[in-house]
C-alpha positions as CSV (number, residue, x, y, z in Angstrom):
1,X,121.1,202.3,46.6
2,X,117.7,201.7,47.8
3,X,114.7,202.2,45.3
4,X,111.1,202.9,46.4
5,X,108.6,201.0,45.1
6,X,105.3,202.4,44.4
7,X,102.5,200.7,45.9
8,X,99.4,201.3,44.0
9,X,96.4,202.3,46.8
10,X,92.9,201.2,45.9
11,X,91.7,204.6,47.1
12,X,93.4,206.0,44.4
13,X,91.6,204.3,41.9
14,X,88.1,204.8,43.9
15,X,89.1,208.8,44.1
16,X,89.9,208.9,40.7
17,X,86.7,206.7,39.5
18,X,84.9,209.0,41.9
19,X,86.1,212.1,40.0
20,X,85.4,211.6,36.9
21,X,81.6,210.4,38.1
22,X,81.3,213.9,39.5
23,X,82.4,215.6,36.6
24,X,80.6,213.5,34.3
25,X,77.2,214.4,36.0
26,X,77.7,217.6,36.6
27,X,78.6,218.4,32.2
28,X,77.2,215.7,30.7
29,X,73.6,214.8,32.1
30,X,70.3,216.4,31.4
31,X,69.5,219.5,33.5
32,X,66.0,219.8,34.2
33,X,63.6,222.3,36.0
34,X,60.5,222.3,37.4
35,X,57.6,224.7,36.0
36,X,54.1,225.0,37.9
37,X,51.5,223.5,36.4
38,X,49.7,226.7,34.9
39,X,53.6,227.8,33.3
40,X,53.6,224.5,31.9
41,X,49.5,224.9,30.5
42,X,50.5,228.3,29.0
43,X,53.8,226.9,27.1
44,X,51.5,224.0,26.2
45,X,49.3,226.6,24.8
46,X,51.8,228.5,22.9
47,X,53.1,225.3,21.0
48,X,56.5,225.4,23.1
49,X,56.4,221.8,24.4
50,X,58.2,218.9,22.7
51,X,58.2,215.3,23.3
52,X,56.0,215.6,25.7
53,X,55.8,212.3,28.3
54,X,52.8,211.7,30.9
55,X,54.2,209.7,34.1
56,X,52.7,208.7,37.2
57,X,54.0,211.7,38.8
58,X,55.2,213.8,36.6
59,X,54.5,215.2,33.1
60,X,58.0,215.9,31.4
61,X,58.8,217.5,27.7
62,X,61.7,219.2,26.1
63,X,61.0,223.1,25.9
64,X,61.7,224.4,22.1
65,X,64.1,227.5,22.8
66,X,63.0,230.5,20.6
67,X,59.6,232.8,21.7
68,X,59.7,232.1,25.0
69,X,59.8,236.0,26.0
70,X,56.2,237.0,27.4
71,X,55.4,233.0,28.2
72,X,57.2,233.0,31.8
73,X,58.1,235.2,34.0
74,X,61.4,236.9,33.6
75,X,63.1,234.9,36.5
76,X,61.8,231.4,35.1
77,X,63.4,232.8,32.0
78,X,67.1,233.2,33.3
79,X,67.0,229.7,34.8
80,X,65.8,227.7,31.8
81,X,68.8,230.4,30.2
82,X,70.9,228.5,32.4
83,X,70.6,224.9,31.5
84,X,70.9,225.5,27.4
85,X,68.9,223.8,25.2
86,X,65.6,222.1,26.2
């Protein structure tokens, strides 16, 4: 009786590495979005900004959740919905 030996494939392991990449980024890392500048002035305004970092080119902060109705337009609204918290 002949047995088959299972050769273990390289691409296997890369598929599988490859995977779990994809799904790691796609749960597990931040989710930003962009604002204009006078969206981000008027949540600046209203106290709604947290840790608030000044780059090069960009200015980034974490966006406290609650009071955000009548700050951004309804659309903005649904997408920052989107990503959860911040």
């Amino acid at each position: 009786m002949e047995q088959r030996q299972k050769q273990f494939s390289i691409w296997y392991f890369l598929a599988a590495i490859a995977i779990m990449l994809a799904i790691q980024n796609l749960f597990f890392s931040p989710h930003t979005a962009n604002l204009s500048y006078s969206e981000f002035k008027t949540l600046l305004r209203a106290g709604k900004v947290a840790d608030l970092a000044v780059e090069e080119r960009a200015i980034r902060g974490k966006l406290k959740p609650e009071g955000l109705e009548g700050l951004l337009p309804k659309e903005k609204l649904e997408e920052l919905k989107k990503f959860g918290q911040g």
